[in-house]
Each structure stands twice: as C-alpha cells, then as structure tokens.
N, C-alpha and C positions, 0 to 999 in steps of 0.2 A: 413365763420365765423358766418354768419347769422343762417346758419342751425342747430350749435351746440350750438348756445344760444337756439334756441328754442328747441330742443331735452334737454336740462338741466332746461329749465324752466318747461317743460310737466313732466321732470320726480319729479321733487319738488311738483308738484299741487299732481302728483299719490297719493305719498308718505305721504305728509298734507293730502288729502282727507282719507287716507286709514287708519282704526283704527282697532287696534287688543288689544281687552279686555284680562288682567291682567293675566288670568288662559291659555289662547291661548300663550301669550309673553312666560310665565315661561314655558311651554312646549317645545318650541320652543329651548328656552335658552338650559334645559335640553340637549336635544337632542345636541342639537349642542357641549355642553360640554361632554357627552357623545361621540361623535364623535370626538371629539380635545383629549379626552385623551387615545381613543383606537388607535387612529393611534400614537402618542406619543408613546404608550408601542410597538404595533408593532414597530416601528423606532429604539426603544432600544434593542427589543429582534432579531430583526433583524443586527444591528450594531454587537452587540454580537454575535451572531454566524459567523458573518464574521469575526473579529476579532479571534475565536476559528479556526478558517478555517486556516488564516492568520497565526497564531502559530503551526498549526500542518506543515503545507509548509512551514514554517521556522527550522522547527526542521529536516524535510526530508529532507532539502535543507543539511543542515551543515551535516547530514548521509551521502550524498551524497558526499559530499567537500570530509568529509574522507576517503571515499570508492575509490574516484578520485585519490586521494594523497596514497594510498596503492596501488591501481594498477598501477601509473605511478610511485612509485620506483620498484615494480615487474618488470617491462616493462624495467624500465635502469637494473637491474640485468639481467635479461634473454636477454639484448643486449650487457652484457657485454663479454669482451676475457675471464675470470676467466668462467661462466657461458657456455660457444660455447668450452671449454676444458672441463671441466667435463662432456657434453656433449658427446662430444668425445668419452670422457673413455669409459661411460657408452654403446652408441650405437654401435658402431664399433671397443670395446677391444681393445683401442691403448693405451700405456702406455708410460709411458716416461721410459730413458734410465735405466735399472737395477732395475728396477721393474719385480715381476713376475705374472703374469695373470691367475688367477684359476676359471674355470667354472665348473657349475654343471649340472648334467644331464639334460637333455630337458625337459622331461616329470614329477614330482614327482605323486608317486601317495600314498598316505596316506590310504584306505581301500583299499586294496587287500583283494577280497573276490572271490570266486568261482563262476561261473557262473549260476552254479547247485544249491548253496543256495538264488539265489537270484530268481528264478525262483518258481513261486508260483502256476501256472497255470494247473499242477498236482493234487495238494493239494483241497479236496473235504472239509472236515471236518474241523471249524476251533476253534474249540470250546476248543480245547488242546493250542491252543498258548497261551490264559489268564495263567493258570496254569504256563505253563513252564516261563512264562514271571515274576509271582510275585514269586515261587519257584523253 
C-alpha cells in the first residue's frame, strides 16, 4: 500500500512540475482529435460494410431456403409410386393392361447426304464456292 501512494505521489510532482506552453497543448489537442475522429469514421465505415456483408448472406441464405424447399418436394416426387411407374413406362416399355406400345426407330437421321459431297479433300480450287453459295 506504501508503494502505491508513493508511485501516485511521484506521478502528481511529474505532472505539477511539467509545463506545456499554449501552442504545444493545442497541437496536441488537435492531433488527438484528429485521431478520435478518424478511428470514429473508420468504426462506421467499417460497421457498414459488415452490415452490407450481413444482408447479402441473408439474402443468399433465404435463395437458398428456397432452392432447399424445391429440391426436397422434387426429392418426394421422384420417391413417389406415381413417379417409380412412369418410370417404368418410359425405361423398360411396360404399359398397363390394353394399352398399345409404339416405338420408333433407333437411329433418326435428319441429313442424309452422300459421302462423296461431303468429301472435300479432292477439291483444289475454292474460289467457285463464293459464287455458287450467293447465286
């Protein structure tokens, strides 16, 4: 207890002894208020932008909910009896009683073209396809 009276009394004598002339104090001041109001704004514009943060991860969150909530009734249809029969139909042509079943060829093929016009590897000169292409 001893110790810290006299550590409080030495620092009283500093502080009385120590003078700082008018123009040194207001410098000081400055400065210091300068520095109280840059971290202030930092603090805000930093709050701010967490907050902006905080709102877009709220917005994705609830994208999300719904995206959740679409693919878990997808998930009960595609588990359902109605869903595992069409199914059915579709993969392995079974149909139910007195129904009839029409399939179409395996292969469709939409240009049939000759093997011979499509071969170009002949053709030296190509300076005639412009022409016959706009006339």
């Amino acid at each position: 207890m001893g110790n810290v009276r006299k550590i409080i009394k030495n620092t009283r004598l500093f502080f009385k002894e120590t003078v700082v002339e008018g123009g040194l104090l207001t410098v000081i001041l400055v400065v210091s208020l300068l520095l109280l109001l840059s971290n202030i704004f930092r603090v805000i514009s930093t709050g701010k932008s967490n907050f902006d943060v905080y709102v877009y991860e709220q917005e994705s969150l609830n994208a999300l909910k719904e995206k959740n909530k679409e693919l878990s009734l997808d998930k009960t249809y595609y588990q359902s009896e109605e869903y595992k029969l069409l199914s059915l139909r579709d993969t392995e042509l079974m149909a139910k009683p007195g129904e009839s079943i029409y399939t179409t060829r395996d292969k469709t093929e939409y240009f049939d073209q000759p093997k011979a016009l499509l071969d170009v590897s002949y053709k030296e000169n190509y300076a005639d396809w412009w022409v016959k292409l706009f006339f």
